[in-house]
KEKE-3310 file (N, C-alpha, C; in steps of 0.2 Angstrom, whole numbers, plus 5000, padded with zeros to 4 digits):
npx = (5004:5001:5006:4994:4983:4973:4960:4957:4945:4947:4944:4940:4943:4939:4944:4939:4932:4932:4927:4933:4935:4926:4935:4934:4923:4922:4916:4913:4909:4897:4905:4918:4937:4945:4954:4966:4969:4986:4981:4974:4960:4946:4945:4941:4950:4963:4977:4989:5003:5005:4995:4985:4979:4964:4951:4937:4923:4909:4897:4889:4896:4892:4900:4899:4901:4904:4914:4929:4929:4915:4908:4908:4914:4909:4922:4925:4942:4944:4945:4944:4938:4946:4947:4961:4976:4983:4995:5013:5011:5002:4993:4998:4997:5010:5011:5006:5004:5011:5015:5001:4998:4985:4974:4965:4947:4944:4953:4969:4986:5003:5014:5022:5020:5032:5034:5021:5009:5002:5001:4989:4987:4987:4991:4977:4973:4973:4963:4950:4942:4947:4958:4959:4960:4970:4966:4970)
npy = (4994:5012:5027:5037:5050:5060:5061:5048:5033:5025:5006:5002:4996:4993:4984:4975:4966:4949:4940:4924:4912:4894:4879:4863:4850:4857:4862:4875:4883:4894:4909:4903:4901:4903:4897:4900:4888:4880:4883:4891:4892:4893:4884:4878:4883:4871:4862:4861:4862:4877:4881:4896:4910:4917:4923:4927:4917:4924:4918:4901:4893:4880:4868:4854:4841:4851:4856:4864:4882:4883:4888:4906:4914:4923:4933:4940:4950:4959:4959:4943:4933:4918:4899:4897:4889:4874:4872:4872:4879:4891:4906:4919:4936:4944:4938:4949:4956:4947:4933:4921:4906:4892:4880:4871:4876:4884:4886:4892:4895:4895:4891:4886:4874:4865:4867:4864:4871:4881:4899:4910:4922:4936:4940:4951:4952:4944:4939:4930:4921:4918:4921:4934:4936:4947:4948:4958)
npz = (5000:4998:5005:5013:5005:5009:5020:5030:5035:5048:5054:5072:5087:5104:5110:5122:5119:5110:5095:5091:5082:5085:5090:5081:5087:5099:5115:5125:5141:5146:5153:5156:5156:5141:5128:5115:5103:5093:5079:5080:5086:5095:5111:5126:5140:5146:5152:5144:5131:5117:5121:5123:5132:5131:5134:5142:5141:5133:5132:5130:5117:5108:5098:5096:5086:5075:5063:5062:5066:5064:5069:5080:5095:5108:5117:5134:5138:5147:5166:5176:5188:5194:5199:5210:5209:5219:5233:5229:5217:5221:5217:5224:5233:5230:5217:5209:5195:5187:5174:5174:5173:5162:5168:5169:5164:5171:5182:5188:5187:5196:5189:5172:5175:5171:5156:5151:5153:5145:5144:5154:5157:5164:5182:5190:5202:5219:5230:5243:5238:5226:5209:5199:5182:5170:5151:5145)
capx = (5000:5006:5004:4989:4985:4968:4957:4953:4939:4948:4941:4944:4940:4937:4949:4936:4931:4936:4925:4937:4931:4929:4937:4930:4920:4922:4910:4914:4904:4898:4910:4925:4944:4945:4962:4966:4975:4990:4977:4971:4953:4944:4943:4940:4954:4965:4986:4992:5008:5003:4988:4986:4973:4961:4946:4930:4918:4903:4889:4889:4897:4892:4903:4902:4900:4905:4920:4937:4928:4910:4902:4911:4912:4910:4926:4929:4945:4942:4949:4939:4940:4946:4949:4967:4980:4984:5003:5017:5007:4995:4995:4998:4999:5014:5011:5002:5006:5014:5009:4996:4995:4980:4975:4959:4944:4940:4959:4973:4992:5008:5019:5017:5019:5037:5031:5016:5006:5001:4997:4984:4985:4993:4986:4976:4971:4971:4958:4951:4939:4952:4964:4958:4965:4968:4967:4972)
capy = (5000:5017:5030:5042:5056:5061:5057:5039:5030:5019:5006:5001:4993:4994:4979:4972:4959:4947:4931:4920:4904:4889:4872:4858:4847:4860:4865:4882:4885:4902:4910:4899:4903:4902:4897:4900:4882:4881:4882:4897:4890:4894:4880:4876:4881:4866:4860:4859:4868:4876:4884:4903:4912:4922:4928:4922:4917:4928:4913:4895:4890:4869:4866:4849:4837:4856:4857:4869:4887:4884:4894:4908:4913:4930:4934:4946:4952:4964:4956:4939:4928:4910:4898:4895:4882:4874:4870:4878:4882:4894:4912:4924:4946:4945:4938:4954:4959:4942:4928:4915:4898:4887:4873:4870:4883:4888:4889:4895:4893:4900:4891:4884:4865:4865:4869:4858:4875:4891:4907:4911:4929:4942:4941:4959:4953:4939:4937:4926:4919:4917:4925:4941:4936:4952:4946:4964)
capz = (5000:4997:5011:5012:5002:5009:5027:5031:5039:5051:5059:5077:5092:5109:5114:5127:5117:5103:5093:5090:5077:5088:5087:5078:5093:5106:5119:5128:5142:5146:5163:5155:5153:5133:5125:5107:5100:5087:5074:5080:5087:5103:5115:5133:5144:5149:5154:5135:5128:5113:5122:5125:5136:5125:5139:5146:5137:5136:5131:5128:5109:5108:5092:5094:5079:5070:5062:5064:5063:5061:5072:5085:5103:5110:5124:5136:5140:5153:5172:5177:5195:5193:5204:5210:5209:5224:5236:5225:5212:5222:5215:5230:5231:5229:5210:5204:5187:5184:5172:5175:5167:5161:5171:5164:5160:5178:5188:5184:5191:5196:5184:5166:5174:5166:5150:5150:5152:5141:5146:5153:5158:5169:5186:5193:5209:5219:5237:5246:5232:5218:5205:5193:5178:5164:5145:5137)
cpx = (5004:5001:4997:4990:4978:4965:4956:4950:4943:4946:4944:4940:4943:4944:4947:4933:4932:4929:4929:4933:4932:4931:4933:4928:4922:4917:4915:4909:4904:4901:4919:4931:4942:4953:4961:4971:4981:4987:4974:4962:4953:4942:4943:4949:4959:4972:4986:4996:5004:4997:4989:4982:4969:4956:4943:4925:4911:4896:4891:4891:4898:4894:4902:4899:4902:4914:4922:4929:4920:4906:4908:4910:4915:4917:4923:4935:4947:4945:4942:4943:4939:4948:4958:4968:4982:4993:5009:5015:5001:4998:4991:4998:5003:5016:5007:5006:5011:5009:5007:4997:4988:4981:4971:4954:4940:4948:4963:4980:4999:5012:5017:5019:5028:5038:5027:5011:5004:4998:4992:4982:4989:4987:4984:4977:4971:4965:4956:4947:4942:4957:4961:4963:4963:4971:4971:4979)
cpy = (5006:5021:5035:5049:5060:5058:5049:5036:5023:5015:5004:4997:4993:4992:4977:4966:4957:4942:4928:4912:4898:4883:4867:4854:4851:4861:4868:4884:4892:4903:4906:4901:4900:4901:4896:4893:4884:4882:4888:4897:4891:4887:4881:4877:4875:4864:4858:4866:4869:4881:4893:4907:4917:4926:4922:4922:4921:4922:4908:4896:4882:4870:4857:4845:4841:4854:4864:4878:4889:4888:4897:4909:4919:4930:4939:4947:4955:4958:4952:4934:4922:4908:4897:4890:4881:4872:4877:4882:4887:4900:4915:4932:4946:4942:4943:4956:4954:4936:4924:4909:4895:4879:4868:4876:4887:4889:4888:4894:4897:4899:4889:4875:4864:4864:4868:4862:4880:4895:4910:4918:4932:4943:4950:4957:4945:4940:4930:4918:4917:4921:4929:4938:4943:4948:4948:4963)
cpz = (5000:5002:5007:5010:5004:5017:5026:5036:5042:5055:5064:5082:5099:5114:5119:5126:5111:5099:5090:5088:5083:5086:5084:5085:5100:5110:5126:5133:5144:5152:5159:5153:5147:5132:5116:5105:5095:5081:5073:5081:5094:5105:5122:5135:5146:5150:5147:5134:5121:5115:5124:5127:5130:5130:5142:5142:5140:5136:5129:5120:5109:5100:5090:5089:5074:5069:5063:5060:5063:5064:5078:5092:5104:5117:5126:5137:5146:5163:5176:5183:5191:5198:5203:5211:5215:5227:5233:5220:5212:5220:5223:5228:5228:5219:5204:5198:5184:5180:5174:5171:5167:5166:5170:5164:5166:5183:5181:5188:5192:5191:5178:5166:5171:5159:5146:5149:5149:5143:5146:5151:5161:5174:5188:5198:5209:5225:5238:5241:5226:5216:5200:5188:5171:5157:5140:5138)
residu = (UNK:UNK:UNK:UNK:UNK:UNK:UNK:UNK:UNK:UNK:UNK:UNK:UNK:UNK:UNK:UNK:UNK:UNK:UNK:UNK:UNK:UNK:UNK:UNK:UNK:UNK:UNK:UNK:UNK:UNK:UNK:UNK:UNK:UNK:UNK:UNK:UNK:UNK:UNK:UNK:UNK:UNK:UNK:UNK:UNK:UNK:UNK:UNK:UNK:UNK:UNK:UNK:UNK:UNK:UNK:UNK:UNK:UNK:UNK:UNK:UNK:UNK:UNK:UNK:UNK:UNK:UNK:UNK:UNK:UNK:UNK:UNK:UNK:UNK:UNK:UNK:UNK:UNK:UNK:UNK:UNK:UNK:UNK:UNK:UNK:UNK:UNK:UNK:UNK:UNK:UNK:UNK:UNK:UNK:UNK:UNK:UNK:UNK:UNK:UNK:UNK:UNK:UNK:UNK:UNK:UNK:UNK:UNK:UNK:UNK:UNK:UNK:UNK:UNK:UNK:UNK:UNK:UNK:UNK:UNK:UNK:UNK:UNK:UNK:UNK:UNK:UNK:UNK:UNK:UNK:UNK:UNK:UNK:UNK:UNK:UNK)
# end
């Protein structure tokens, strides 16, 4: 493209929420850590390298029997409680503004399992009820 000679109608977005194509036989429930796979497909949260936090799902997407894409699934990004990992793996204060791992589509962990786990997020907060995970 060559640069601009004139105004332009850019568009934009918000960056609070995304829909990301779902997996082929996925079911995504609504409230769930979302992960985008190597293929670039929304699935269910879960301990796999390869995975990468995408949000929470806004509403149920039942793909199953659908193939890679067929129908999407609204995120948010915006900062959402999960539960946490337990022992060494429990996120504390002292992990604010570090990353999170996937543990599956409701916790979330301190480490990434020795590289067993992908990224969920970057923790906000943690209390006594869970971990704020931020998506943006």
């Amino acid at each position: 493209m060559t640069a601009l000679t004139q105004d332009r109608a850019t568009l934009r977005r918000p960056g609070e929420q995304i829909e990301p194509p779902v997996g082929a036989n996925a079911r995504i429930y609504a409230g769930a850590l979302v992960a985008i796979n190597a293929a670039g497909f929304a699935v269910p949260g879960a301990t796999g390298a390869g995975l990468k936090g995408a949000g929470v799902a806004e509403r149920r997407a039942d793909n199953t029997g659908g193939t890679d894409g067929a129908m999407r699934v609204r995120l948010s990004k915006t900062p959402h409680q999960f539960g946490n990992s337990a022992a060494a793996d429990a996120i504390t204060l002292a992990d604010l503004g570090a990353d999170c791992y996937l543990v599956d589509d409701q916790t979330v962990a301190k480490t990434n399992g020795g590289g067993t786990r992908g990224r969920a997020g970057r923790v906000y907060d943690v209390d006594a009820d869970g971990v704020w995970v931020d998506f943006r």
